[in-house]
Structure formats: structure tokens, C-alpha cells
C-alpha positions as semicolon CSV with decimal commas, in nm:
position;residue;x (nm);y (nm);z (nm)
1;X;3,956;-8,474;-2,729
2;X;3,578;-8,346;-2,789
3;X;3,597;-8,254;-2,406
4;X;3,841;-7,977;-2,428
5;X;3,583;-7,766;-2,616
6;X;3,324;-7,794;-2,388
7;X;3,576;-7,752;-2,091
8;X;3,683;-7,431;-2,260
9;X;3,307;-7,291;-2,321
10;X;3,228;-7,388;-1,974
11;X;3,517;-7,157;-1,858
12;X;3,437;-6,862;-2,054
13;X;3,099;-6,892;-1,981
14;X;3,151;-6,877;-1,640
15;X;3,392;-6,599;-1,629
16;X;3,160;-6,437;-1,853
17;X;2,853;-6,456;-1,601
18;X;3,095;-6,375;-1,293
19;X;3,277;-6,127;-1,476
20;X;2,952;-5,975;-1,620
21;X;2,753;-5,971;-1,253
22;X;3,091;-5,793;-1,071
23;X;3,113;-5,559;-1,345
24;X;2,722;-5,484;-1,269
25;X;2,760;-5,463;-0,880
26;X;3,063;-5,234;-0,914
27;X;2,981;-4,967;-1,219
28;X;2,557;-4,973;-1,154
29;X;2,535;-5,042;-0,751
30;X;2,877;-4,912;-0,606
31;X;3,015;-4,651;-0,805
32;X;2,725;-4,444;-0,843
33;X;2,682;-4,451;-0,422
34;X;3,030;-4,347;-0,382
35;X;3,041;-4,055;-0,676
36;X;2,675;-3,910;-0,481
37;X;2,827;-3,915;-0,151
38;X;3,167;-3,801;-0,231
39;X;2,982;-3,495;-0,387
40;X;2,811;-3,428;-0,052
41;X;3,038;-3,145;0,176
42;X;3,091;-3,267;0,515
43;X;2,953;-3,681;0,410
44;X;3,274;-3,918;0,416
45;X;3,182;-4,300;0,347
46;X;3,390;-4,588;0,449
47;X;3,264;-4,903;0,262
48;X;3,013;-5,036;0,031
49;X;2,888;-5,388;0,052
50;X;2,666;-5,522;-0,211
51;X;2,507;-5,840;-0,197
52;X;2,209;-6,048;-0,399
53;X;1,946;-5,843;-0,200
54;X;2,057;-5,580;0,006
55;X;2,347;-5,294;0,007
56;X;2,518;-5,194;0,335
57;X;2,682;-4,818;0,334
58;X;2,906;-4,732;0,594
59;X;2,917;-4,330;0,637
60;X;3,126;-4,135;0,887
61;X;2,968;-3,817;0,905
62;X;3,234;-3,516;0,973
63;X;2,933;-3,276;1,002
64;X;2,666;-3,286;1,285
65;X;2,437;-3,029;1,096
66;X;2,466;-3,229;0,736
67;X;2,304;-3,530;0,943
68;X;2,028;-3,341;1,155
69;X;1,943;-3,146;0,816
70;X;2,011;-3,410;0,512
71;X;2,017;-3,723;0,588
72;X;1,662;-3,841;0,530
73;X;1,744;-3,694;0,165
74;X;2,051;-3,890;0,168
75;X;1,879;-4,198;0,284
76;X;1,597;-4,134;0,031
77;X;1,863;-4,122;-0,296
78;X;2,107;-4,407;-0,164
79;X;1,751;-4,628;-0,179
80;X;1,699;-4,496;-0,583
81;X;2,072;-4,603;-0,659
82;X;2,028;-4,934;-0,466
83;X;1,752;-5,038;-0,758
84;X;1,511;-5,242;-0,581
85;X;1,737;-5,376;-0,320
86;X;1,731;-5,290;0,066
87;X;1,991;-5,017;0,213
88;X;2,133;-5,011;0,511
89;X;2,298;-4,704;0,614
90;X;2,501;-4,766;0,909
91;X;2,660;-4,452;1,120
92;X;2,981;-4,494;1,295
93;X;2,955;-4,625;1,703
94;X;2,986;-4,372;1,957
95;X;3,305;-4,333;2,136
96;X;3,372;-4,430;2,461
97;X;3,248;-4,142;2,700
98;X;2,949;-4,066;2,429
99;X;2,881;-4,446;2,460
100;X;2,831;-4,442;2,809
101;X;2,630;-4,137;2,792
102;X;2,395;-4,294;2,592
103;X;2,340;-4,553;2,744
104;X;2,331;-4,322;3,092
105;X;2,072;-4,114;2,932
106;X;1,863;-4,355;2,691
107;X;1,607;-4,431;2,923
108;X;1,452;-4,081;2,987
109;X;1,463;-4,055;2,579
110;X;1,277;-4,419;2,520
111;X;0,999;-4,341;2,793
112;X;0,929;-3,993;2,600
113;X;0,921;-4,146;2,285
114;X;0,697;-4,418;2,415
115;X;0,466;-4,206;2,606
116;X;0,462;-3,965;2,227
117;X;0,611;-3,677;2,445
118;X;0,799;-3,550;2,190
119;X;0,793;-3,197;2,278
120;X;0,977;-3,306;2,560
121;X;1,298;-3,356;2,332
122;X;1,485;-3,093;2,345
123;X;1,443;-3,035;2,731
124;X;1,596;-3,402;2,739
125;X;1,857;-3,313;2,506
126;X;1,931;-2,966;2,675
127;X;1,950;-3,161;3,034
128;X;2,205;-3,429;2,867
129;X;2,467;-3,108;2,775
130;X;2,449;-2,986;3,105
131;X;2,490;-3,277;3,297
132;X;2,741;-3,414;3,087
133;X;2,913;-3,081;2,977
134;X;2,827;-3,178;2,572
135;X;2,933;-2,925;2,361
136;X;2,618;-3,025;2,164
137;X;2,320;-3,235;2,204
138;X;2,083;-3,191;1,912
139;X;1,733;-3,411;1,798
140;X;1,524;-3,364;1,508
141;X;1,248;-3,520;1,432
142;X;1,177;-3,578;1,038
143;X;0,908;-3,821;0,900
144;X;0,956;-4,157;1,093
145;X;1,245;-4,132;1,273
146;X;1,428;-3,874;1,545
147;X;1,764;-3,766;1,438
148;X;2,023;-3,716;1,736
149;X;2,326;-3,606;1,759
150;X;2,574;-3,591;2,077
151;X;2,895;-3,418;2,081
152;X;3,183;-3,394;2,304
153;X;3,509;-3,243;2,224
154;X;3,623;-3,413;1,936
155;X;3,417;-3,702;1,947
156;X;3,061;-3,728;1,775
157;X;2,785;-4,028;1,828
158;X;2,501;-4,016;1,581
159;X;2,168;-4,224;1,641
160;X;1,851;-4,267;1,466
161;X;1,527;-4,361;1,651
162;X;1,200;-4,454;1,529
163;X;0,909;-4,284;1,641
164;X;0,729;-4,608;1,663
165;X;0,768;-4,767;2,023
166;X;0,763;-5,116;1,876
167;X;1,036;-5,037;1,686
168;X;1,259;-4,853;1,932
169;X;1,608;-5,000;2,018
170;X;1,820;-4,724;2,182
């Protein structure tokens, strides 16, 4: 009989710790992630993954000029709302044909970021439209990172490079 009472506190306790920690992850991590970037024009997210110590955001960017111009500032306010905890931003895979012009043209692009050529960019970037008729082939280069962004009719491949050769992965 006495262990019905502390079968029932047990219970509520837990539901009140579970409860209490989803309630946290959803109104403190997620919500405010989703109410920033739904109030960005041309920023469309997918998901939001929260876990003990890291967030993953999934974006689809409509806009090619909101990530060459913003998204360091995006990436910048998503780490405030994370509090503390790593974020990942991940950017949606490249299509098919933009795939395989990546990986056609990645090589040129790694041995002029490895050599610190970076002036030599945009010559790499204008020689990618023209060979592979891109209606746009954009880089930026902000803080750490190069900003890049291919497109080809209706398809659009976003990548982000570090500027450190150790750290490149293209």
C-alpha cells in the first residue's frame, strides 16, 4: 500500500523533469531560431534538431544574394539563440549537374585557397560560368570562410570553405 505513493511521486516527478526539459528545448532553443529566420526575406528553414550539446539547423536558402551578403550575420545570431551550445548550420546538397560541377571544378578552387591565391577567385569562378554555361557563379570571402554560390537554371548549390588549408574539405 505505502508503495503506491512513492510510485505516483516517481511518475510526476519524472514527467515533471521530461516535461520541464522539452518545454525548455522547444520555447528557449527552437522557437526563437525559427521566429528569427522566418523573419529573414528570402531564408526558408527545414528542421531544427536540438540535442544535450549541440543544435543542427537545416536552411534552404531561396536567395543566392541573402547567403553571399548575410549569412555570417545569420550564423553569428543562430550561435546567441543556441546559449552556449554548438550550431551547425547545414545548407541544402547541390543538385545533380551542380554536384558534378563541383566536384569537376573543386580542385582548381582548393589549390588557390591552399596556395592563399585568393585574388584568383573570381577568375575561377568566372571560368566555371563559362565552361559550364552557370547562370551565376559567385564567392565572397568574409572573416574565415569563402562564401560560394553556383547556379544553374533553377537549381542552386551553396558551399562554405574555410580559408584555412587544414581545414578545407571541398
Amino acid at each position: 500500500m505505502k508503495s503506491m505513493p512513492v510510485f505516483l511521486s516517481l511518475i510526476v516527478s519524472v514527467t515533471l523533469l521530461f516535461g520541464g526539459w522539452f518545454m525548455y528545448q522547444v520555447y528557449y532553443i527552437e522557437k526563437p531560431i525559427q521566429s528569427y529566420l522566418q523573419s529573414l526575406d528570402g531564408v526558408e528553414m527545414s528542421r531544427v534538431e536540438v540535442n544535450k550539446t549541440q543544435i543542427d539547423v537545416y536552411i534552404d536558402y531561396i536567395r543566392p544574394d541573402i547567403f553571399l551578403e548575410h549569412y555570417m550575420a545569420i550564423e553569428d545570431h543562430l550561435n546567441k539563440l543556441g546559449h552556449g551550445r554548438k550550431v551547425d548550420v547545414h545548407l541544402p546538397e547541390p543538385e545533380n549537374e551542380l554536384k558534378d560541377v563541383w566536384i569537376d571544378g573543386s580542385f582548381l578552387l582548393q589549390e588557390v585557397i591552399e596556395n592563399r591565391k585568393y585574388s584568383r577567385i573570381p577568375e575561377v569562378m568566372k571560368g566555371w560560368q563559362t565552361t559550364y554555361a552557370l547562370q551565376q557563379a559567385d564567392a565572397r570571402m568574409v572573416d574565415e570562410y569563402i562564401l560560394i554560390v553556383l547556379k544553374k537554371d533553377n537549381q542552386i548549390s551553396y558551399h562554405l570553405l574555410p580559408r584555412h588549408v587544414e581545414e578545407v574539405n571541398v
